[in-house]
N, C-alpha and C positions, 0 to 999 in steps of 0.2 A: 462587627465582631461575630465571629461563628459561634452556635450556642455548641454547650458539648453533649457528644453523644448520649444516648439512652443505657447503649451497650456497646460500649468499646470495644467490647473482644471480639464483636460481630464483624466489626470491618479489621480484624487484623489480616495479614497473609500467611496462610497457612500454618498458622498458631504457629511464627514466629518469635514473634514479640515486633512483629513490624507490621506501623499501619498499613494499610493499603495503600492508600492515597501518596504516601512520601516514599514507600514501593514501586509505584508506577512513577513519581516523580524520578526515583533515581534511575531507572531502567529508561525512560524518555532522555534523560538529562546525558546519556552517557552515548544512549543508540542512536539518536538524530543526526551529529555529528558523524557518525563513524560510518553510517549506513548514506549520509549525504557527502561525504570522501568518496566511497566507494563508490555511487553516481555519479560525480563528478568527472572520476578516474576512468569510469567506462567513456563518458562522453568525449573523454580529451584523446583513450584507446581507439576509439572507430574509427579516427583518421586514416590508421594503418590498417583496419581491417579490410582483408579481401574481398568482401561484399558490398561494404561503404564506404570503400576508399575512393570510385570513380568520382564520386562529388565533391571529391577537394574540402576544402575549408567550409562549405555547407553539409556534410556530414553530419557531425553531434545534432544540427536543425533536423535534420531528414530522419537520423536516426529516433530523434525523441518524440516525432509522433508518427513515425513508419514502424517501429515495431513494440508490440501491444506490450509487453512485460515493463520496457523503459515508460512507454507513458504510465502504466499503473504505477512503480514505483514512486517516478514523479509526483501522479497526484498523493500516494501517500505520503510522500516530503511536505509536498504544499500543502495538503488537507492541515496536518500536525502542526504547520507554521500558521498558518492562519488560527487555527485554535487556538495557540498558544499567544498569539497576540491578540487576538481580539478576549479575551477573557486574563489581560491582563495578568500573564505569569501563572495562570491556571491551566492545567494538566488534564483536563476533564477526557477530551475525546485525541484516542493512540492508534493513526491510522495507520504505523508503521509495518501491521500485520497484513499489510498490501507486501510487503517485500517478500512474502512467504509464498507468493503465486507463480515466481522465476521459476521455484522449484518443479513445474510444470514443464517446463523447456529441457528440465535435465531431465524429467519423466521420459521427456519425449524423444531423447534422443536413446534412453536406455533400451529395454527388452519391452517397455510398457509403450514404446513409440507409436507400434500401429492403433493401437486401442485410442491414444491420447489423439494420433494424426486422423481419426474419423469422427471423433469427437468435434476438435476442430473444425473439421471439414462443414459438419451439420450445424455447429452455432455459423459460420461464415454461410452457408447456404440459406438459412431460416432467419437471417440477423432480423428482417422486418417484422418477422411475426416474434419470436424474440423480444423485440425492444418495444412492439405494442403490449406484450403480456407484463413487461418489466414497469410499463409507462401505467397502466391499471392496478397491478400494483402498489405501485406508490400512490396513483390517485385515491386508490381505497384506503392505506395505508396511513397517508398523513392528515385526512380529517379524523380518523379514529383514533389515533393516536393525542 
């Protein structure tokens, strides 16, 4: 049994009169579903698309880990299912805020393209020293933690 808070009104959201926790529940509870429709619906769309149509019926495969925005979403689908089952119907960790990275791709095709396409360009040039700085990091990161 959970003991009760010290000060309730500390975890409300935004002096609603709504806790956070059954906040975040309800916002999980509504967006998992609709944000893993709309993944679905891309993957079953790329058959037709002009770029990934050549692969036939392995498509959706090629597509979901050929292009970086569909695998990040992915993992934010899977990250939030795996939470959500291994912590038995607990809501702790919402990696659904991985969906908010697509917006990149429309960045990039806008006025802010070039900026975003050099960008780009330098993480895909640098990925090794990149993913050594990312991989120290985390080594430092998670005994301190």
């Amino acid at each position: 049994e959970e003991e009760p808070l010290e000060n309730p009104e500390k975890y409300q959201f935004f002096n609603l009169g709504v806790d956070s926790e059954d906040f975040n529940r309800e916002v999980e509870r509504y967006s998992l579903p609709f944000l893993a429709a709309i993944t679905a619906a891309r993957l079953i769309a790329v058959i037709w698309h002009p770029q990934w149509r050549h692969f036939g019926i392995t498509a959706p495969f090629r597509y979901m880990i050929g292009n970086f925005y569909m695998a990040v979403e992915l993992g934010g689908l899977i990250g939030t299912c795996v939470n959500i089952g291994e912590k038995g119907g607990s809501y702790d960790v919402n990696f659904l805020f991985l969906f908010f990275c697509r917006i990149l791709e429309v960045l990039q095709q806008g006025e802010m393209g070039s900026g975003l396409t050099k960008l780009v360009h330098v993480v895909y040039t640098d990925r090794k020293l990149l993913r050594v700085c990312f991989l120290l990091v985390v080594a430092t990161w998670l005994p301190a933690s």
